[in-house]
MIDO-688006 format. One record per residue: residue number from 1; residue in one letter; chain; x, y, z of N, C-alpha, C in turn. Coordinates in pm, whole numbers, plus 50000, padded with zeros to 5 digits. Layout:
BEGIN
<NUM a A <X Y Z> <X Y Z> <X Y Z>>;
...
This chain:
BEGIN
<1 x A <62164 55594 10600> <62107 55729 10606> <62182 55820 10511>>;
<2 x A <62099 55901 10432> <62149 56007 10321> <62265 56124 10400>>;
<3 x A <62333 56177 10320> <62425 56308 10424> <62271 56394 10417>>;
<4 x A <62184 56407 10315> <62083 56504 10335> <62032 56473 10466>>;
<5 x A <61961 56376 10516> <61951 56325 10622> <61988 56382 10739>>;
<6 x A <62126 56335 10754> <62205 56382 10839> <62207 56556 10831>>;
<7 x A <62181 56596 10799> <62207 56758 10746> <62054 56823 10833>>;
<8 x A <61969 56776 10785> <61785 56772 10830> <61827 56778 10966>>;
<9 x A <61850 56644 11008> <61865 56625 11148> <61942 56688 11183>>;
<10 x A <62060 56776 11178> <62141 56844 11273> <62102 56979 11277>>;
<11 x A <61995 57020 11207> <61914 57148 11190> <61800 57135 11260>>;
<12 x A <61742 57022 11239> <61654 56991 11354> <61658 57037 11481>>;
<13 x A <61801 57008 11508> <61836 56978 11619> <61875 57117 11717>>;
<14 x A <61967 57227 11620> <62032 57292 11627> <61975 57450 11581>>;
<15 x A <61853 57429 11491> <61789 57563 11422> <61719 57656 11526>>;
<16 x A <61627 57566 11598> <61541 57643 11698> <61644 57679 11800>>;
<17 x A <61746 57671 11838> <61795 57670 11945> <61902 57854 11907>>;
<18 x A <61894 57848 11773> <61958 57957 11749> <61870 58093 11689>>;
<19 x A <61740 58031 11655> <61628 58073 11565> <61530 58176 11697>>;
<20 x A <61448 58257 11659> <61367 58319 11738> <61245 58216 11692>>;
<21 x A <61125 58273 11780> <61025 58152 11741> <60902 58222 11634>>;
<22 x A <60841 58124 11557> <60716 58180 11480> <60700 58265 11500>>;
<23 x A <60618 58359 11426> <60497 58390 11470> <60580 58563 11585>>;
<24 x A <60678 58558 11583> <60723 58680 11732> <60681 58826 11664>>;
<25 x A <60619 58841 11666> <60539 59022 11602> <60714 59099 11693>>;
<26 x A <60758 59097 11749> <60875 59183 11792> <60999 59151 11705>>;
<27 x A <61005 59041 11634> <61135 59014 11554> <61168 59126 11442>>;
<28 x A <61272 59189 11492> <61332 59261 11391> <61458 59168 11293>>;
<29 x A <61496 59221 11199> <61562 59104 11119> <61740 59187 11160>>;
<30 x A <61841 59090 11178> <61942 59202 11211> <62042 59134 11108>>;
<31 x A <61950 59097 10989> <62067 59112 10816> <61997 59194 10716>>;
<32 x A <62052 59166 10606> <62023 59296 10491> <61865 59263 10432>>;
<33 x A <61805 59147 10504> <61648 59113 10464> <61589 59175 10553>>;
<34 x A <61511 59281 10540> <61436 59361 10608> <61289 59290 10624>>;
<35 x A <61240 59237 10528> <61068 59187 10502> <61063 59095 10571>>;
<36 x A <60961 59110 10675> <60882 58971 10728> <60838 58840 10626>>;
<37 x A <60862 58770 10664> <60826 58597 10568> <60725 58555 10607>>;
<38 x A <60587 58557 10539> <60515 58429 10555> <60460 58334 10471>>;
<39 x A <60473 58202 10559> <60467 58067 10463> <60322 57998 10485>>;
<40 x A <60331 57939 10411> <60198 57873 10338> <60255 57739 10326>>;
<41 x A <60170 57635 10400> <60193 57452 10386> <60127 57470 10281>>;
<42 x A <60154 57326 10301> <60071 57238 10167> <59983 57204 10202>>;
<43 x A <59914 57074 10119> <59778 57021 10140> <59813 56945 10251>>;
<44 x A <59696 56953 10370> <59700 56834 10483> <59811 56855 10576>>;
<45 x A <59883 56963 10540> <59955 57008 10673> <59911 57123 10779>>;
<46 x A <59991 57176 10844> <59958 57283 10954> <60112 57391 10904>>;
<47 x A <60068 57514 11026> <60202 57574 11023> <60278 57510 11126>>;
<48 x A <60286 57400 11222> <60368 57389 11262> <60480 57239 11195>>;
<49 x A <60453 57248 11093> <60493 57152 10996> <60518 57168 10866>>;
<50 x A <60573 57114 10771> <60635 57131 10593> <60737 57196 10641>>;
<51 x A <60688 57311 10659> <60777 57441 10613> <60874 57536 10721>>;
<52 x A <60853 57428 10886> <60905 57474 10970> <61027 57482 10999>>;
<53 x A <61093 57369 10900> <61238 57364 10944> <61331 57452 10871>>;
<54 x A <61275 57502 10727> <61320 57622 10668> <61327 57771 10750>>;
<55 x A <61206 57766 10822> <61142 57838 10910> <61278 57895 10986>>;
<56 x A <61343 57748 11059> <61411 57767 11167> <61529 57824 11136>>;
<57 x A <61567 57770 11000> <61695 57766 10902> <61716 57918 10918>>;
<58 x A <61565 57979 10833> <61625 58134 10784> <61646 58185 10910>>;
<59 x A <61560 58179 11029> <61541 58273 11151> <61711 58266 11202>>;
<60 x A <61793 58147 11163> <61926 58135 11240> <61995 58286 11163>>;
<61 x A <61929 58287 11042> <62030 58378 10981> <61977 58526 10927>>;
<62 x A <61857 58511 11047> <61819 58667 11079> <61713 58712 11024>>;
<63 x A <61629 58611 10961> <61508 58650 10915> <61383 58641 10999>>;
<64 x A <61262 58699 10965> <61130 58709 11066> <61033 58654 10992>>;
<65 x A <61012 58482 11074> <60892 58419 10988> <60757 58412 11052>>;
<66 x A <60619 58350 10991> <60488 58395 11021> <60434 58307 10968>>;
<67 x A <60346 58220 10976> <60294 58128 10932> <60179 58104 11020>>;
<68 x A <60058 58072 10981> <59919 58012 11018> <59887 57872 10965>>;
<69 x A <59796 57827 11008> <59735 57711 10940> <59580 57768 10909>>;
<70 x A <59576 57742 10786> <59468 57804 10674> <59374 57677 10666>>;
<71 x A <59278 57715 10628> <59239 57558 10567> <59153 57446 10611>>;
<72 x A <59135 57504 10761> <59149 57379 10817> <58980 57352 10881>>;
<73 x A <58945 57237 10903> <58730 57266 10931> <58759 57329 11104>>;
<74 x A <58667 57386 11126> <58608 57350 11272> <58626 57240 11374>>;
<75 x A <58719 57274 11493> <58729 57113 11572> <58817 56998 11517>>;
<76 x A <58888 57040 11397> <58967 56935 11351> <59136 57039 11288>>;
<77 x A <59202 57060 11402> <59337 57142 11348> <59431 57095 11314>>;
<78 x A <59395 56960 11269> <59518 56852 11259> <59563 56871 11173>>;
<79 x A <59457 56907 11034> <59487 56881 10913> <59421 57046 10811>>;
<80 x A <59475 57111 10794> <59512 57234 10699> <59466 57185 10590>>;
<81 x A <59439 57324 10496> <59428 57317 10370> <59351 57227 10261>>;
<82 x A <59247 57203 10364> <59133 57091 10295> <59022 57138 10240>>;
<83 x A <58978 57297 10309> <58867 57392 10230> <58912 57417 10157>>;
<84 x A <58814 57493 10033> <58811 57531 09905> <58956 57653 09899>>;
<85 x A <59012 57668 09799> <59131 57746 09743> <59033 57866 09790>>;
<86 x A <58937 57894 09734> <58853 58008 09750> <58817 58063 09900>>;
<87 x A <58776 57955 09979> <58735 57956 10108> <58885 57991 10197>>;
<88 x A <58998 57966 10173> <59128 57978 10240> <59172 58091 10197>>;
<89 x A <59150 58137 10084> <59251 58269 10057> <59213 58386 10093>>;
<90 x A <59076 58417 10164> <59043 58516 10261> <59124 58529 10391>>;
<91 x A <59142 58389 10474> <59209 58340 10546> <59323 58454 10544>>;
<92 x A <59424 58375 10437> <59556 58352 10470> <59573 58514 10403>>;
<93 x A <59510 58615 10327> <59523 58752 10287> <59507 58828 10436>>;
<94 x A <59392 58795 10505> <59348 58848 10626> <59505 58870 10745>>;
<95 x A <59559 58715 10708> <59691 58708 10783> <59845 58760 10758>>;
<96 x A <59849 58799 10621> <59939 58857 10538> <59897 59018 10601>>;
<97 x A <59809 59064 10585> <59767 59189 10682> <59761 59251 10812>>;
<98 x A <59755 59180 10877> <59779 59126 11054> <59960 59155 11059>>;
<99 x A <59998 59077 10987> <60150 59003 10977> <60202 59191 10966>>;
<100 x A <60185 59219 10818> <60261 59397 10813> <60198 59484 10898>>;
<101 x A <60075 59463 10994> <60081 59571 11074> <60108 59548 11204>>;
<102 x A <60107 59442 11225> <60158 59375 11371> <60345 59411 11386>>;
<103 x A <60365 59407 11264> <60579 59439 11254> <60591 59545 11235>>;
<104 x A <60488 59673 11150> <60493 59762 11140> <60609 59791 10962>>;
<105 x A <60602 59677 10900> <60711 59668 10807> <60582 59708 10668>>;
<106 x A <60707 59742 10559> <60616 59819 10463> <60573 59704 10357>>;
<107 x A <60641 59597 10340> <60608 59476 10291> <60651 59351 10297>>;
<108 x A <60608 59266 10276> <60616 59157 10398> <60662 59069 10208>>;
<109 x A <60715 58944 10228> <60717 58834 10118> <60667 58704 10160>>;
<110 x A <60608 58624 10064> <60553 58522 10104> <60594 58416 10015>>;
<111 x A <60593 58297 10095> <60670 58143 10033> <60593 58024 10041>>;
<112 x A <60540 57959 09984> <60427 57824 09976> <60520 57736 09919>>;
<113 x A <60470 57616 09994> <60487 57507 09957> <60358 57398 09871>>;
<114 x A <60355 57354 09788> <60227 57275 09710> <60117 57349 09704>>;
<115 x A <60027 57311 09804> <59887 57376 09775> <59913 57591 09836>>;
<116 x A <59975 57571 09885> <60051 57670 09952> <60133 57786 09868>>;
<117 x A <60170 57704 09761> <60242 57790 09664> <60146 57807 09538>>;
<118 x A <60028 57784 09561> <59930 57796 09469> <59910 57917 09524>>;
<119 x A <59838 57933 09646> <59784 58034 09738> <59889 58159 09738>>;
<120 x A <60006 58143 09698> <60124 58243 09650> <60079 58327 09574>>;
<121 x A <60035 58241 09480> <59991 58269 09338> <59893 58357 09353>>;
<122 x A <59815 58266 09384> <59584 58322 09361> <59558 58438 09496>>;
<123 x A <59599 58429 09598> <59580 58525 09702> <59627 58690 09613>>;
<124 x A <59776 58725 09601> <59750 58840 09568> <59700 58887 09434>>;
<125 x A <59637 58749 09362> <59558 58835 09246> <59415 58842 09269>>;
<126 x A <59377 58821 09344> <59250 58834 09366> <59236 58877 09492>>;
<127 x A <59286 58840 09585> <59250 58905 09761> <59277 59054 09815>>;
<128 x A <59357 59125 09687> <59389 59266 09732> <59439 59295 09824>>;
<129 x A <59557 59208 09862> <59683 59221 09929> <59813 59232 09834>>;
<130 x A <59830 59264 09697> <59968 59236 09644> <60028 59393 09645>>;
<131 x A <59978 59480 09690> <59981 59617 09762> <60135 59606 09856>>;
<132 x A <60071 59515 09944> <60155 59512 10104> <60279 59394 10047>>;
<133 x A <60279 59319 09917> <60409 59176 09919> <60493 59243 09782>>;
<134 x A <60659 59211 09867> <60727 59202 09779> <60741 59088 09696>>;
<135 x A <60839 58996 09766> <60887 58904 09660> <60758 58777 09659>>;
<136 x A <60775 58657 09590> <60643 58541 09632> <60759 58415 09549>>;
<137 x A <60736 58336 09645> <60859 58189 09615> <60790 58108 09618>>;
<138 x A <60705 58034 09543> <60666 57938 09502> <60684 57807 09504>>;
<139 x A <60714 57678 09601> <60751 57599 09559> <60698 57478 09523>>;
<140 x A <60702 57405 09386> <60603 57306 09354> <60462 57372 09341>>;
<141 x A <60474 57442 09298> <60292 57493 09321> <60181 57447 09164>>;
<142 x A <60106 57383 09165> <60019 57325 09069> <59937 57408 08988>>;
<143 x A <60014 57528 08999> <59963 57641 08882> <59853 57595 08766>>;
<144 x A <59865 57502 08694> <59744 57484 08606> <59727 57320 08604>>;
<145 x A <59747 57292 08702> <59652 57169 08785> <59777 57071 08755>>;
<146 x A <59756 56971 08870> <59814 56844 08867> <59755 56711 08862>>;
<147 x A <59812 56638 08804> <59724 56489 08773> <59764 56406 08915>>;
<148 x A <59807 56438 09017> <59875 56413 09126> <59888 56272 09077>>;
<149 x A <60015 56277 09033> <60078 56112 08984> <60009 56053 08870>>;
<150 x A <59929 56098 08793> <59857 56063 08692> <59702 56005 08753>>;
<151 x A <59706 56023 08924> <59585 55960 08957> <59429 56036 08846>>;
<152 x A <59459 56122 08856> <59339 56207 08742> <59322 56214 08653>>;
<153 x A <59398 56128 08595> <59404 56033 08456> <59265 55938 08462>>;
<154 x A <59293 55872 08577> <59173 55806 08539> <59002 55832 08566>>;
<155 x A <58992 55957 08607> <58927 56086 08609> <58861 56042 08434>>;
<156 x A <58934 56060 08327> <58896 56055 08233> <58869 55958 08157>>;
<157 x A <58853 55805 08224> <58866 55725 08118> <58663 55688 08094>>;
<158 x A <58598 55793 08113> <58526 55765 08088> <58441 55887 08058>>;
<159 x A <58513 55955 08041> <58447 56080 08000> <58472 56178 08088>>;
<160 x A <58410 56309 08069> <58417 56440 08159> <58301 56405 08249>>;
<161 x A <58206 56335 08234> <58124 56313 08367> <58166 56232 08478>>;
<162 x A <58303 56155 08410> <58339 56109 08549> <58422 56183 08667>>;
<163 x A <58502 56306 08575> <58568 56386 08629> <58470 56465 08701>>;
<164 x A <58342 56510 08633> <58250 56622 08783> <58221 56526 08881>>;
<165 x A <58228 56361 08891> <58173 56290 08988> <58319 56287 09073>>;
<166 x A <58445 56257 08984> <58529 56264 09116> <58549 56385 09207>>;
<167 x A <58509 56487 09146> <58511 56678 09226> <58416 56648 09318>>;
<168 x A <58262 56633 09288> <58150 56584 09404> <58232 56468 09520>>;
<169 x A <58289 56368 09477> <58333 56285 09561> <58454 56369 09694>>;
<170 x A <58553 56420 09575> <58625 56496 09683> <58550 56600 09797>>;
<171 x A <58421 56637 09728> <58425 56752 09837> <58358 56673 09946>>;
<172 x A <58274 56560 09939> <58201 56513 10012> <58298 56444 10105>>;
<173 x A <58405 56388 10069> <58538 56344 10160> <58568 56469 10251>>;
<174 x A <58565 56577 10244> <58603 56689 10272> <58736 56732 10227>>;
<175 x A <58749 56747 10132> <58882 56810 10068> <58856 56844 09908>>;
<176 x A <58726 56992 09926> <58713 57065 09785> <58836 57092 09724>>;
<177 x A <58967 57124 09802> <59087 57156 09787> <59175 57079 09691>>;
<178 x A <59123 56968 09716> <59146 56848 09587> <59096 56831 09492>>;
<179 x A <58979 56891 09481> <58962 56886 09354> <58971 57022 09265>>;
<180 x A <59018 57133 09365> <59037 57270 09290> <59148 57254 09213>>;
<181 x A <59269 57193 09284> <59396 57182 09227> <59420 57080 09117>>;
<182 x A <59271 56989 09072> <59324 56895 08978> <59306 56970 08874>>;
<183 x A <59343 56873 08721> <59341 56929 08593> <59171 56999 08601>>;
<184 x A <59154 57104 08544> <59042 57158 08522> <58944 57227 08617>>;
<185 x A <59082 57219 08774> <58971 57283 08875> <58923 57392 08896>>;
<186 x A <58829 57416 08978> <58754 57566 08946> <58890 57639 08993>>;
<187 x A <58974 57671 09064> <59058 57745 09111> <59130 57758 09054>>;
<188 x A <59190 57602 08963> <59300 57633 08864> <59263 57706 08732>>;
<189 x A <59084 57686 08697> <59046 57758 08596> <59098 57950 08638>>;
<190 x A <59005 57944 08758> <59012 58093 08796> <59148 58164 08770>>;
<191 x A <59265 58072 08847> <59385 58179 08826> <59431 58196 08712>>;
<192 x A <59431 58070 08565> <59449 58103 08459> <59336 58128 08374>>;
<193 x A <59277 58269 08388> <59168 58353 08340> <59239 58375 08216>>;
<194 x A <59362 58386 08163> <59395 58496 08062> <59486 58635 08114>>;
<195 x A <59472 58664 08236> <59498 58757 08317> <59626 58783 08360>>;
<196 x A <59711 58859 08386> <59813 58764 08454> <59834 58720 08587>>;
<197 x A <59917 58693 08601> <59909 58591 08761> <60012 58729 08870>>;
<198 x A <60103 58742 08806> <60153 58792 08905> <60126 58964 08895>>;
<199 x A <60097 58980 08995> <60107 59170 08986> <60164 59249 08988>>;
<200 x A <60139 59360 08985> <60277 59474 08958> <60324 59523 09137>>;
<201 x A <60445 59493 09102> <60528 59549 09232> <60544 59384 09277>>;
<202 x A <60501 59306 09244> <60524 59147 09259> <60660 59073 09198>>;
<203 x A <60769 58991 09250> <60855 58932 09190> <60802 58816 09247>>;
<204 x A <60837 58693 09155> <60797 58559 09122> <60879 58506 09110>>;
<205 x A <60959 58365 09194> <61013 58314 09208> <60940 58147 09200>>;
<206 x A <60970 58046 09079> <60886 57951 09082> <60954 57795 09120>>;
<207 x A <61015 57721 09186> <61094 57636 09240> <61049 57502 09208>>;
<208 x A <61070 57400 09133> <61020 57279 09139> <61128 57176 09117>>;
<209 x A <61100 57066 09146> <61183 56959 09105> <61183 56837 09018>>;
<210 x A <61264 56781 08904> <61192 56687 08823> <61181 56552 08869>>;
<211 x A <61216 56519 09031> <61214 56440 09033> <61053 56408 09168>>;
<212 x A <60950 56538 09159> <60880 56553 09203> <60743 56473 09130>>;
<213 x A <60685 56403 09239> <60620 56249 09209> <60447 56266 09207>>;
<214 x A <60421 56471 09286> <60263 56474 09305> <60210 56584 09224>>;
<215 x A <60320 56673 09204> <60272 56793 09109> <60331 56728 08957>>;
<216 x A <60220 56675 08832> <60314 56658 08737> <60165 56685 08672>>;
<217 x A <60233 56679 08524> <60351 56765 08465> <60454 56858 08550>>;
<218 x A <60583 56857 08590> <60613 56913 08653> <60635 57094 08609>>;
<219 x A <60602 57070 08451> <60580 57204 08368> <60505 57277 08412>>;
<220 x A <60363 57196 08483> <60272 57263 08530> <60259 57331 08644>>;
<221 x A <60363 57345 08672> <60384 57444 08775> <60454 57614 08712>>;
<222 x A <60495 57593 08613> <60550 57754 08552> <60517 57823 08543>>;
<223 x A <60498 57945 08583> <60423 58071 08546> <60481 58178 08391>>;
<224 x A <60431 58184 08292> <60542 58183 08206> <60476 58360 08167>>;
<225 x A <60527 58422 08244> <60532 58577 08197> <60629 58640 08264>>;
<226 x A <60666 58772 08157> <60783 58875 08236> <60868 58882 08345>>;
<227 x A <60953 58866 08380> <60989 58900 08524> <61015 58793 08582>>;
<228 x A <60948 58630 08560> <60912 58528 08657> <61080 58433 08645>>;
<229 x A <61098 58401 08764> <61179 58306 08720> <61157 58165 08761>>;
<230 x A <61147 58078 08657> <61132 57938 08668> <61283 57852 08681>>;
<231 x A <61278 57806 08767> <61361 57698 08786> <61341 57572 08886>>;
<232 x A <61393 57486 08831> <61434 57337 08866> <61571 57344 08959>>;
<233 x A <61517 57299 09057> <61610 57226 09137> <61764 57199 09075>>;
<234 x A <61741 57091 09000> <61804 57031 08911> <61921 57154 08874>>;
<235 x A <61872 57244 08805> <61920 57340 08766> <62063 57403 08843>>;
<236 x A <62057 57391 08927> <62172 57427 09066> <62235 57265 09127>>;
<237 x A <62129 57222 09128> <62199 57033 09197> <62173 56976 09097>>;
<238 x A <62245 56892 09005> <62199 56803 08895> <62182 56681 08971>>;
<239 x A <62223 56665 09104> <62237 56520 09176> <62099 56519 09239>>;
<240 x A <62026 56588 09274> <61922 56596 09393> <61781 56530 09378>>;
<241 x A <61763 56419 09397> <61643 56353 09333> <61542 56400 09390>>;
<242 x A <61545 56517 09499> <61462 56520 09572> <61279 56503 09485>>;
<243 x A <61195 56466 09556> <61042 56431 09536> <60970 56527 09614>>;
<244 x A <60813 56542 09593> <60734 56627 09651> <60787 56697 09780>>;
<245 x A <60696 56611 09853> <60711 56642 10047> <60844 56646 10094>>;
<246 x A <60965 56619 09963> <61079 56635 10047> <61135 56832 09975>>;
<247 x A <61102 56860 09899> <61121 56974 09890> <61070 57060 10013>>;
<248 x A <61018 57043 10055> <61005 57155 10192> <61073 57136 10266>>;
<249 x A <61233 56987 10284> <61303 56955 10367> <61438 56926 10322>>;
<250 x A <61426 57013 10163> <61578 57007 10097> <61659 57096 10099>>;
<251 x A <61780 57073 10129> <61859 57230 10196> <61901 57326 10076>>;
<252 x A <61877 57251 09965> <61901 57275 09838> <61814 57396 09802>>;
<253 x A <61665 57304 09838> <61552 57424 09804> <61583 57556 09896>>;
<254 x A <61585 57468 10025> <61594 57642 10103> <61660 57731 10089>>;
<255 x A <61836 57719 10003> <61948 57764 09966> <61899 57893 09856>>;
<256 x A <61800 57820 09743> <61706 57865 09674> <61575 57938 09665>>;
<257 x A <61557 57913 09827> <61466 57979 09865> <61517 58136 09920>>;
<258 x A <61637 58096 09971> <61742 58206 10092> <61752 58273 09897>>;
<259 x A <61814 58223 09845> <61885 58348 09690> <61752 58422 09626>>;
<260 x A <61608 58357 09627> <61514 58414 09560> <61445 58559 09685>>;
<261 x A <61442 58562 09802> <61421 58625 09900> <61560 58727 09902>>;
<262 x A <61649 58736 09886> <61759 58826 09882> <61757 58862 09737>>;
<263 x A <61733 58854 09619> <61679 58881 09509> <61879 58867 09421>>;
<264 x A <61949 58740 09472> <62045 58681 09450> <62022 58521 09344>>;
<265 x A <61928 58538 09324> <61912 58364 09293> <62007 58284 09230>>;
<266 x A <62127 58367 09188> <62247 58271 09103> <62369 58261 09169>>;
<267 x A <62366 58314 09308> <62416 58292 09409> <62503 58139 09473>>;
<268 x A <62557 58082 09432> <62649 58004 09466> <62654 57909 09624>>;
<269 x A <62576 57784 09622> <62587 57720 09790> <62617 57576 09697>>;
<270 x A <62695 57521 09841> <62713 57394 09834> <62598 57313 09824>>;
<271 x A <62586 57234 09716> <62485 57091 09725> <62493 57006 09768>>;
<272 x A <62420 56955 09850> <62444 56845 09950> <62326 56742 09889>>;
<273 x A <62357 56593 09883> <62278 56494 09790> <62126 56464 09912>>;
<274 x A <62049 56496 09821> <61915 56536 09839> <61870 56357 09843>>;
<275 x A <61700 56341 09903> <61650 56205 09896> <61548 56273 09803>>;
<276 x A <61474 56119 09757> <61380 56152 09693> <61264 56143 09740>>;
<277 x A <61114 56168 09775> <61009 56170 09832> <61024 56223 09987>>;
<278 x A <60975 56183 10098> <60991 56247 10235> <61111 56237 10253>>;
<279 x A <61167 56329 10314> <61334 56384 10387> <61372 56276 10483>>;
């Protein structure tokens, strides 16, 4: 077993027990982070999963988190984030709104993981919530599409008509969501209009890892205007192989997550050796 491992598990173990719970509309924060947090899974998760154990992490150290599960059909809550990018980001804006008037706080920040940190992205440029968010932490997010492992590679080996047949295929699987986020999807077209992505009164925080196996190009996750800061994992841990699904369970990221939310990001934590793919 990895020390990361061991590290997971004793937070596991130990976070909720010191942490207030989800979701508490009464949590006041009693450190110098005033803003309510809410997070955004990834594809095929819920809120009570990815992103919960960060969840528990910050709440030990005084923060107020919020999270829903977006995404998800009718009668089936197992699985999040399978409707259209378009169809969810009413959702999860609706809940970013709820969230600052339910705390009564003047702006709230929000943190995604994968499909989640897309929804970082595309929600306050288009949903007319970037009013009510300060900061937005990004992690792994497929900003201008992912070949998820090069599978959408073969999308093309026969032309662009095979690529509109694999989009028809995905949605009929039920997961339009998959095919918004591949190379050329309508969602990934939409957010890179030309426009910019992030808005004013918005800070951008963009988190990825190179040793991440579902968002690649892992470039393709950068948001490359003013203000934004892009970084790699790597960048702070040169050791951390961490992979996709384990970034929502690397203490590394959350360390990174804790410096981009305190608006510290060069902030100084111990690295502890990360796994690569699930935690």
């Amino acid at each position: 077993m990895k020390f990361h491992s061991l590290i997971l598990g004793s937070w596991a173990l130990l976070a909720p027990a010191l942490a207030t719970s989800i979701n508490d509309f009464s949590c006041r924060s009693n450190g110098t982070h005033t803003n309510p947090v809410i997070f955004l899974h990834g594809l095929g998760a819920t809120f009570y999963e990815d992103l919960n154990f960060l969840q528990y992490w910050l709440q030990a150290q005084g923060y107020c988190t919020y999270a829903q599960t977006y995404g998800a059909y009718d009668g089936f809550p197992l699985l999040g984030g399978l409707k259209s990018i378009a169809d969810s980001a009413p959702e999860i804006a609706h809940y970013i709104r709820t969230v600052k008037e339910q705390t009564g706080a003047e702006k709230v920040d929000v943190v995604g993981h994968s499909e989640g940190a897309f929804q970082t992205l595309y929600v306050p440029k288009f949903e007319g919530v970037a009013d009510v968010i300060d900061k937005l932490v990004a992690i792994a997010p497929p900003t201008r599409g992912t070949t998820f492992g090069g599978l959408y590679k073969l999308a093309y080996l026969l032309g662009s008509a095979t690529r509109e047949l694999v989009g028809e295929v995905l949605k009929l699987v039920g997961c339009p969501a998959c095919d918004d986020l591949g190379p050329q999807g309508p969602a990934v077209v939409r957010l890179n209009d030309g426009k910019d992505i992030v808005q004013p009164g918005n800070h951008l925080t963009v988190i990825t890892s190179k040793g991440d196996e579902m968002v690649t190009p892992h470039e393709t996750s950068w948001v490359h205007e003013d203000g934004v800061d892009n970084v790699y994992v790597q960048d702070f841990c040169p050791l951390d192989p961490v992979g996709h699904i384990g970034e929502a369970y690397d203490l590394n990221v959350w360390n990174l997550v804790k410096n981009a939310l305190d608006g510290q990001l060069n902030r100084k934590f111990f690295c502890v050796l990360g796994s690569p793919g699930k935690a």
